[in-house]
C-alpha distance (Angstrom), angle and dihedral (degrees) to the residues before:
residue distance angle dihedral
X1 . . .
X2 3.84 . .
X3 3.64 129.8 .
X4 3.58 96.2 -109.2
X5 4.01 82.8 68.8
X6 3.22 105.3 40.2
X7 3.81 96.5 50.9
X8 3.84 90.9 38.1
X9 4.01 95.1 -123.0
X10 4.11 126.6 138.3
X11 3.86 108.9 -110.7
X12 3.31 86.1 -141.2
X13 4.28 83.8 72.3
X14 3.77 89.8 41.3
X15 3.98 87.3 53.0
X16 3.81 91.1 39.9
X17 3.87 91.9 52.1
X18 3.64 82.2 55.2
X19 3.71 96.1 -105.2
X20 3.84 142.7 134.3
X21 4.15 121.2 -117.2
X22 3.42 95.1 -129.7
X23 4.11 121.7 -156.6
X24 3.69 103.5 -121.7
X25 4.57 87.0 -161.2
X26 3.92 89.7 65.6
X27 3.91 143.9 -7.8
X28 3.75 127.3 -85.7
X29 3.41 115.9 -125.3
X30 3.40 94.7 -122.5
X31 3.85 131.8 120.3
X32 3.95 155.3 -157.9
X33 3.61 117.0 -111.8
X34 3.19 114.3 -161.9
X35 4.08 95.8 -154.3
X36 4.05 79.3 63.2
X37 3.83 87.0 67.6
X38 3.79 96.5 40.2
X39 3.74 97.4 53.4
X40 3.44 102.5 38.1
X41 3.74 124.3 118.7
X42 3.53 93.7 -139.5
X43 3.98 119.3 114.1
X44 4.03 90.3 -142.7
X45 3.65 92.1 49.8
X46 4.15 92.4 43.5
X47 3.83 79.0 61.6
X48 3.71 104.0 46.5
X49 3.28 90.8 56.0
X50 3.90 91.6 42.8
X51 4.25 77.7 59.4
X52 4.03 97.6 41.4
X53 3.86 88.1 55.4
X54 4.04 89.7 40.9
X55 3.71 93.6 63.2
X56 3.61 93.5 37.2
X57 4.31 81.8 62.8
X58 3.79 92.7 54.7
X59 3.96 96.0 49.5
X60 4.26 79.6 51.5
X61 3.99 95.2 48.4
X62 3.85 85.4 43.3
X63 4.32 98.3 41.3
X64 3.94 81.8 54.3
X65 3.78 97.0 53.5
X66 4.05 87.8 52.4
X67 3.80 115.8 -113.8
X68 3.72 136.7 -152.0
X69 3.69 133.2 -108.2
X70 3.97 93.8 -96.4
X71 4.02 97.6 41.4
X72 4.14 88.0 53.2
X73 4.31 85.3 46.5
X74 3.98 82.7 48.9
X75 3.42 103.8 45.1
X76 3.92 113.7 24.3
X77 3.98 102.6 22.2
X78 4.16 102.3 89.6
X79 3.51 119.6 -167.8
X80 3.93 116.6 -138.8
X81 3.82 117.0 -100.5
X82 3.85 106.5 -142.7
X83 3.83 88.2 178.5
X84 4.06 94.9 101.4
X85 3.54 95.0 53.4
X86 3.57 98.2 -128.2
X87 4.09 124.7 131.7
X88 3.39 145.6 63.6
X89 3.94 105.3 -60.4
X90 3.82 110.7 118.6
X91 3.82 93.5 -157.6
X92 3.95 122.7 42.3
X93 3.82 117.9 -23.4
X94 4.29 107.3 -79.4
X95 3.79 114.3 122.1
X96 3.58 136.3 155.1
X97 3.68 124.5 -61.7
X98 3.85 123.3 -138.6
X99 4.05 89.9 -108.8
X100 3.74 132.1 -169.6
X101 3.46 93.7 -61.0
X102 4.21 88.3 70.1
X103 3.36 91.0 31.8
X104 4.37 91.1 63.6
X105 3.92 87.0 40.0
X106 3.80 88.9 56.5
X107 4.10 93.7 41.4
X108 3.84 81.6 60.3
X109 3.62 111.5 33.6
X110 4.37 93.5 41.9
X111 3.89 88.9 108.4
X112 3.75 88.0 54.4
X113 3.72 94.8 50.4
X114 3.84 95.4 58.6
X115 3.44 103.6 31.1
X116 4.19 110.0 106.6
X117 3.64 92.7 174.3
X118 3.75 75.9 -139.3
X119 3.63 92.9 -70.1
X120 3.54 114.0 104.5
X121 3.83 121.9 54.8
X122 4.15 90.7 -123.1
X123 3.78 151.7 16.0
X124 3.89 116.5 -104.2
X125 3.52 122.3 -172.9
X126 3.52 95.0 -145.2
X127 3.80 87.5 65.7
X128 3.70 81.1 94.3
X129 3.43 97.9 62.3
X130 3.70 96.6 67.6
X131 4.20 85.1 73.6
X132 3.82 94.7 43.4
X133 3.45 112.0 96.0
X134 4.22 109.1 -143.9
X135 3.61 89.7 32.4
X136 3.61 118.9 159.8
X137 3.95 148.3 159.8
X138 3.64 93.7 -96.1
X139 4.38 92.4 52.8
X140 3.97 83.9 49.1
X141 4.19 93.7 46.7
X142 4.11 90.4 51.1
X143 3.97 88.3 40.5
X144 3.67 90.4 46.1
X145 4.45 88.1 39.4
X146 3.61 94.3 46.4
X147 3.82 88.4 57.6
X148 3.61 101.9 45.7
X149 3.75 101.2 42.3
X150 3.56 98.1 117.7
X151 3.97 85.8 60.4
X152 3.69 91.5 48.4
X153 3.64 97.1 49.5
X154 4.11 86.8 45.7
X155 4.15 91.9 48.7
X156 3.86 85.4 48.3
X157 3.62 96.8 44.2
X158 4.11 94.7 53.1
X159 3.59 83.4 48.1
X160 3.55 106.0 57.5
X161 4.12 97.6 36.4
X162 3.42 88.7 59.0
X163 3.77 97.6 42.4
X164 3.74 130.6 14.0
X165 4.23 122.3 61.1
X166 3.63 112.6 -84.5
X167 3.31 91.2 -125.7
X168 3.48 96.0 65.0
X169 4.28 92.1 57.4
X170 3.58 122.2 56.5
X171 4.19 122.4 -169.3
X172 3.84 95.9 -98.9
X173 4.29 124.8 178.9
X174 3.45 116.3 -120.9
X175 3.67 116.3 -149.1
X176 4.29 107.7 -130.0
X177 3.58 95.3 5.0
X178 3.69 87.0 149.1
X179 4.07 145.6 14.8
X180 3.93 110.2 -124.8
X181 4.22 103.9 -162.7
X182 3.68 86.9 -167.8
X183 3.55 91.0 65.7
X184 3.38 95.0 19.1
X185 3.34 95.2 -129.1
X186 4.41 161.6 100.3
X187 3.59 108.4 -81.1
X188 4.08 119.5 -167.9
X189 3.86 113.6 -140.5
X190 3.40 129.3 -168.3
X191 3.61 118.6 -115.0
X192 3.97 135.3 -170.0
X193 4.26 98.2 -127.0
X194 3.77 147.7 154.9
X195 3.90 116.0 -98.3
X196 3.59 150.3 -160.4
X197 3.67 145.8 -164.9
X198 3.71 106.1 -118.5
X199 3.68 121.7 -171.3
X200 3.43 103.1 -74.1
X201 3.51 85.9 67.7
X202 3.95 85.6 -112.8
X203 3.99 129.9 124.7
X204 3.70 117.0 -100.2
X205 3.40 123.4 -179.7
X206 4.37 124.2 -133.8
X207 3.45 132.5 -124.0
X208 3.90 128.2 -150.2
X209 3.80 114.3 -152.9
X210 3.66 120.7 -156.5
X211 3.96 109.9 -118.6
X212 3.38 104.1 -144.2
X213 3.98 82.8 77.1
X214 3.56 93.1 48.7
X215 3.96 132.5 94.0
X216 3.84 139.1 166.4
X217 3.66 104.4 -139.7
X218 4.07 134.5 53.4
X219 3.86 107.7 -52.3
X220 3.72 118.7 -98.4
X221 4.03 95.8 -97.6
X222 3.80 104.2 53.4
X223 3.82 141.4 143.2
X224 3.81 92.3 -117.4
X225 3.68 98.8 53.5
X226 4.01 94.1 33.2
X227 4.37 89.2 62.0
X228 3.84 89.9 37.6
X229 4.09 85.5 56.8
X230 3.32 105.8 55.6
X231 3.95 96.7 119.7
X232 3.34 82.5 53.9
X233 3.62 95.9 57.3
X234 3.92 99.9 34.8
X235 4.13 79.5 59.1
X236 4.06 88.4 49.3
X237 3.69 98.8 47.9
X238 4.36 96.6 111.1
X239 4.36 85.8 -172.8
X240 4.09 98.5 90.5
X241 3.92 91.4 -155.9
X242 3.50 95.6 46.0
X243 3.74 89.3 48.8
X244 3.92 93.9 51.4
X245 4.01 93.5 42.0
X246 4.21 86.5 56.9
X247 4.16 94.1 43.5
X248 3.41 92.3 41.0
X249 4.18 88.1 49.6
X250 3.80 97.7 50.5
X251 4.02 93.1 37.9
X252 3.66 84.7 54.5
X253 3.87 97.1 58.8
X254 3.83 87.7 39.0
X255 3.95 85.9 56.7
X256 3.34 91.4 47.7
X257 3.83 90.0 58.3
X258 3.31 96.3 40.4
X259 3.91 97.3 57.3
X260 4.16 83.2 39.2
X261 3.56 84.4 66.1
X262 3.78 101.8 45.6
X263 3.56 99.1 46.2
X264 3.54 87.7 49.8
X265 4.07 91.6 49.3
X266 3.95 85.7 -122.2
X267 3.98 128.0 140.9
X268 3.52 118.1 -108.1
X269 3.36 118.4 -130.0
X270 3.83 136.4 -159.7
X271 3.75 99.1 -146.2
X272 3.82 74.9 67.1
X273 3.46 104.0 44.6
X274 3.99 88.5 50.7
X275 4.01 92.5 53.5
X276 3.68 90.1 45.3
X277 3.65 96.5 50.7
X278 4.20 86.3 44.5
X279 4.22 87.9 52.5
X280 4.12 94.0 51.8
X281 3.99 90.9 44.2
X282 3.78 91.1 50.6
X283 4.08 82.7 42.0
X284 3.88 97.2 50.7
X285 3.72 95.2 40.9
X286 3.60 92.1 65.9
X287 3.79 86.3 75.2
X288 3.55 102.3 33.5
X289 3.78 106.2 53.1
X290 4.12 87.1 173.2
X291 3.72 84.6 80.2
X292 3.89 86.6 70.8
X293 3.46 93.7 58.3
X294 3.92 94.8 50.9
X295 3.50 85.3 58.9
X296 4.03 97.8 53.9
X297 4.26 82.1 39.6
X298 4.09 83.6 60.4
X299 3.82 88.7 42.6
X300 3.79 100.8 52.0
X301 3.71 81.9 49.0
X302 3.89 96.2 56.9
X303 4.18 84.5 65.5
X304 4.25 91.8 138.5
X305 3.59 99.6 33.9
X306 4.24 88.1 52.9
X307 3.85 95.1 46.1
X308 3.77 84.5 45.1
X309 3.86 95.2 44.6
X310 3.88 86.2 46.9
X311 3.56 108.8 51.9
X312 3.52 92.5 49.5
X313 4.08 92.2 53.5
X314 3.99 82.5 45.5
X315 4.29 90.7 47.8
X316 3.73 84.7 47.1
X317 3.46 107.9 38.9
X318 4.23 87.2 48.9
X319 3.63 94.5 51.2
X320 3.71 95.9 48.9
X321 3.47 97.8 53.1
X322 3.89 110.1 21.7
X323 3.94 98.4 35.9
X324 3.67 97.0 30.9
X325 4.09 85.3 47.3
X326 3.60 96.2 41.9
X327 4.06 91.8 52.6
X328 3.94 92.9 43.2
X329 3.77 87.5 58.6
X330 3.81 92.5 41.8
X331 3.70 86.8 59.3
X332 3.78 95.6 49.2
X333 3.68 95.0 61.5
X334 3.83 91.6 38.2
X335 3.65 86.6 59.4
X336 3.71 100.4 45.1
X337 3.81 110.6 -108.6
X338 3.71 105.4 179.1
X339 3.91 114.2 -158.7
X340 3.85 107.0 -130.8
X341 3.76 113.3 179.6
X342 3.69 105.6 175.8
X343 4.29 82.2 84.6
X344 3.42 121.6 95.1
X345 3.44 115.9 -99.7
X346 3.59 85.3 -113.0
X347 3.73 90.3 60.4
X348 4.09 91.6 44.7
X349 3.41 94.1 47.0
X350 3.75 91.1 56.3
X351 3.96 91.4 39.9
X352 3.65 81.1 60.3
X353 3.26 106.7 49.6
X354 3.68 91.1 42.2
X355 3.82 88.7 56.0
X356 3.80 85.3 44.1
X357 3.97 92.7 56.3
X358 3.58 91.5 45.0
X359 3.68 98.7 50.4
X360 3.98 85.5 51.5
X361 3.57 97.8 48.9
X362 3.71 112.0 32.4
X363 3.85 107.9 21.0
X364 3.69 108.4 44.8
X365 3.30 100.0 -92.9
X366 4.13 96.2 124.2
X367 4.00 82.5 62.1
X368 4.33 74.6 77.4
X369 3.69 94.2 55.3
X370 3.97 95.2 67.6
X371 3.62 132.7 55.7
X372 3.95 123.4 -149.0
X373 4.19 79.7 -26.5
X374 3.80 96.2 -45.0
X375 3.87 119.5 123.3
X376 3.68 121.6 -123.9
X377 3.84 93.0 -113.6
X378 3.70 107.3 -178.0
X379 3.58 120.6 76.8
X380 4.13 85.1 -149.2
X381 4.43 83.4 71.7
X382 3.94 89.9 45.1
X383 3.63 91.5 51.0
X384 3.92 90.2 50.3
X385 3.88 82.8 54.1
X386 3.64 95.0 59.6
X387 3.71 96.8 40.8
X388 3.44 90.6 59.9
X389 3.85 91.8 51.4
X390 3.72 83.5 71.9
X391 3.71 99.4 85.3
X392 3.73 118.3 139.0
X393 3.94 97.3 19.9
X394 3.90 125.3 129.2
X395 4.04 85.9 -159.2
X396 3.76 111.8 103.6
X397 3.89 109.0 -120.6
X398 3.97 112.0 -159.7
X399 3.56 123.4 -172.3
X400 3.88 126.0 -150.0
X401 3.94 90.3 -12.2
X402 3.80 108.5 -176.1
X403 3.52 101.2 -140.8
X404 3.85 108.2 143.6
X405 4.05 132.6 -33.2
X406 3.94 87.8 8.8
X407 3.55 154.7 -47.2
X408 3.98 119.0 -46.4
X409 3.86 105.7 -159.4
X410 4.12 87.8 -133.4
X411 3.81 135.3 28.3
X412 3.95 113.0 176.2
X413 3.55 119.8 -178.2
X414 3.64 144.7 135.6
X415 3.81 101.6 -152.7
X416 3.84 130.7 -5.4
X417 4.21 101.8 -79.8
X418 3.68 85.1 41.7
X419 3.61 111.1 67.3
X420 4.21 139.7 102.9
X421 3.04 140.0 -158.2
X422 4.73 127.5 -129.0
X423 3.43 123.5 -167.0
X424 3.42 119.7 -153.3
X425 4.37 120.0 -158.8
X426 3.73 138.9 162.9
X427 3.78 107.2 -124.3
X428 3.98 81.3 -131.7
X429 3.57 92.8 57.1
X430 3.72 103.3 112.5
X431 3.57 101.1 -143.4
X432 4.02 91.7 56.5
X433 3.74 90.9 123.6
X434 4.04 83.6 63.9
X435 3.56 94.8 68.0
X436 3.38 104.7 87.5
X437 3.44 91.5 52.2
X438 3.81 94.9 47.3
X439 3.90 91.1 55.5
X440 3.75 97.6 53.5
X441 4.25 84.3 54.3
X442 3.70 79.6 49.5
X443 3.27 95.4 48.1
X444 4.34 94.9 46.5
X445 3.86 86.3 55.4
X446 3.65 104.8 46.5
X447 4.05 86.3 36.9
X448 4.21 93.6 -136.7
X449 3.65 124.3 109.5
X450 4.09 152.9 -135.6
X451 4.20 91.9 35.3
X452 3.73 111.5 -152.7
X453 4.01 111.9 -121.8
X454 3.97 123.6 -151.4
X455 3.86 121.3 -161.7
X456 3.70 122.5 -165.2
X457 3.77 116.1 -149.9
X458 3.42 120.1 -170.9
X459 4.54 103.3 173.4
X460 3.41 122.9 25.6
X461 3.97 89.8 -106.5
X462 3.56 86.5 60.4
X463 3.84 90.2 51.1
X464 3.87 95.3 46.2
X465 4.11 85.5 52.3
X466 3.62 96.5 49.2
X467 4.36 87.1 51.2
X468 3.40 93.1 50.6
X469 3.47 100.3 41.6
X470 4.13 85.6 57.0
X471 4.00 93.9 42.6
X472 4.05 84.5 51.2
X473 3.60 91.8 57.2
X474 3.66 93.0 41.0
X475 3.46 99.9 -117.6
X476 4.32 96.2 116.4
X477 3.67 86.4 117.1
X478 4.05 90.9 60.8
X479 3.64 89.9 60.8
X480 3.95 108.9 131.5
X481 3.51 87.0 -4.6
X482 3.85 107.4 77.3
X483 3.77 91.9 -28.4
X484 3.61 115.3 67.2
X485 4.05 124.4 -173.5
X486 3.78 105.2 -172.4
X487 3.73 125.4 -157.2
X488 3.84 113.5 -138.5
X489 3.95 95.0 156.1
X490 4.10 114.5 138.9
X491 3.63 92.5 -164.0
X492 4.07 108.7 64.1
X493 3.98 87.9 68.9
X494 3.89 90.8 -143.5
X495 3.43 104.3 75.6
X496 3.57 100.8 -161.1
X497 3.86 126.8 108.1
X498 3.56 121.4 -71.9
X499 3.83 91.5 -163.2
């Protein structure tokens, strides 16, 4: 289940290496932030980045001398690297890579990237992702991964000579471990590194990724944040005329609002005034692409509170899923589950979820659902939860499989007539009355039938909601049958169903 286990080391080492235990059944939503790398202290982390923003030079002397259609696919398309585990994939470790489509966007936009207009103390490479439209923590991490592979491999390398059996690593080449300018290009390396069988039935070798580079939520340079802090930035801006031309921009639509509002005997509202402000900035910025480096100046400024900000998304992000995880399946072999695979995998899919509600409700096993008092919210971590309450089975378990009018959150089956579908949903969600039309779409496209449904309540108004939602779509007699309403509440002392 997690590397720890399967290469028979403490996590307490991994940790103490300055590792993460990765899950080895499904990605951690965890991250590499580049700004992690930049303002470290760390001599080895000085010179990554010193390497990151090396490369990103060549791909600018090159973009200027024009290149074809196969030298961009060679030297700015990067493929993902599923080997550290880390993403948004709910079963194994294959994502999406950042494709052509990034790859042409970065071809043009490479002069952007690096130029500071001599604002900013540094180049960052994610400075490019605050034109790309789509952009996201996970196209940053494999960006930021596919350029310090060599490291990685290295990091894991040390590790696992000095720690796990040899006979559980074998020398294996990595393709693009490393960027040769000489030759001016990838070069595979062969590196001495813990493996696994993955599902293909072929070896793949496993990465460990320091944490200290790692975070949960969007990276500290990102589009979101960058339009949300444009007071900020206006405040920043050192060039008085430039600073005047921008205020005197946005206060000009907000006039125009304001008097709008007046004339038409209207209220004026702030939610307004915020958005309209937010409009001109993104507006003016497009021709004054200083203000994006006022923004990374304010970022590489913010060095404590982003270590700080991190390490507690890391602390919380590790004990939801690997503690809570870890403790879920303790209690399912304390309390006997026995792994029959002669049933259906109709039948074991319900077994499991049964087991699953019990475990939750009268053994405990909700304590897992909240860390230091805080709910698991998302039903993305409960999912994670129940995949990894799949140990031991020869059914295949797939999670969000696209394979028709949507995504179902499970498919388990163990051939093509033998398969079912489970439906995961927050009892807050507030489309929950949609789910039993969702399943039988579900259902059409994956041709199986009678899905099994979980509901998560976390209040006893939640609860209520979710049982009347089922009893108005006349369903009350599925309840623990195919319909499942789950109790996860902390605050009703006995944890067992009230159903």
């Amino acid at each position: 289940m997690f590397f720890s286990e399967k290469f028979l080391i403490d996590t307490e080492l991994i940790r103490a290496y300055g590792a993460v235990d990765i899950s080895l059944v499904c990605d951690i939503p965890l991250f590499v932030d580049p700004m992690l790398i930049f303002n470290s202290d760390k001599p080895e982390y000085q010179a990554l980045h010193q390497e990151i923003i090396r490369y990103f030079y060549f791909l600018h002397t090159k973009a200027k001398q024009g290149l074809s259609s196969k030298e961009i696919d060679a030297w700015f398309n990067f493929s993902e690297i599923p080997n550290n585990w880390l993403g948004f994939s709910l079963v194994g470790n294959k994502g999406l890579a950042l494709g052509k489509k990034y790859a042409e966007f970065l071809y043009q936009n490479i002069g952007f990237a690096l130029d500071t207009h001599g604002i900013s103390k540094g180049q960052h490479i994610e400075k490019a992702m605050l034109l790309y439209e789509g952009s996201g923590k996970d196209k940053i991490s494999d960006l930021s991964v596919n350029l310090i592979k060599r490291f990685l491999c290295e990091f894991t390398e040390k590790f696992a000579k000095e720690y796990i059996a040899p006979n559980l690593c074998k020398t294996l080449p990595v393709e693009k471990a490393y960027f040769n300018y000489n030759t001016e290009s990838f070069v595979s390396r062969e590196y001495m590194l813990p493996y696994i069988y993955n599902e293909k039935a072929e070896i793949e070798y496993v990465l460990l990724t320091p944490y200290d580079i790692l975070r949960e939520n969007e990276p500290s340079i990102n589009r979101n944040n960058f339009y949300h802090s444009h007071e900020r930035i206006r405040a920043a801006i050192e060039n008085d005329t430039l600073r005047a031309y921008v205020n005197n921009y946005i206060g000009q639509a907000v006039w125009q609002y304001e008097d709008n509002q007046k004339r038409n005997r209207r209220a004026i509202s702030e939610k307004s005034i915020q958005k309209i402000e937010k409009d001109a900035f993104q507006e003016i910025v497009k021709d004054y692409p200083e203000l994006y480096d006022y923004y990374i100046k304010l970022r590489e400024a913010d060095t404590d509170e982003i270590r700080l900000q991190c390490m507690q998304e890391l602390n919380k992000q590790l004990e939801k899923l690997l503690i809570a995880s870890k403790n879920l399946i303790s209690i399912f072999e304390q309390n006997g589950y026995s792994i029959e695979e002669e049933l259906s995998a109709r039948e074991e899919a319900k077994r499991r979820l049964a087991f699953f509600k019990h475990i939750i409700e009268d053994c405990d096993g909700f304590k897992n659902l909240y860390v230091k008092g805080e709910r698991i919210a998302k039903e993305n971590d409960l999912q994670r939860l129940f995949r990894f309450v799949w140990y031991g089975t020869n059914y295949k378990v797939d999670a969000e499989p696209n394979n028709g009018r949507g995504q179902a959150d499970f498919i388990v089956s163990m051939g093509q007539r033998n398969q079912n579908i489970v439906e995961f949903k927050l009892a807050s969600n507030s489309t929950l009355d949609h789910v039993f039309t969702q399943v039988k779409i579900y259902e059409a496209a994956n041709c199986t039938d009678g899905s099994l449904i979980a509901i998560f309540c976390f209040s006893e108004s939640e609860y209520l909601k979710a049982r009347q939602i089922v009893i108005n779509a006349s369903y009350e007699h599925m309840i623990d049958e195919s319909i499942y309403i789950i109790d996860c509440r902390n605050d009703n002392k006995a944890s067992a169903s009230i159903a």
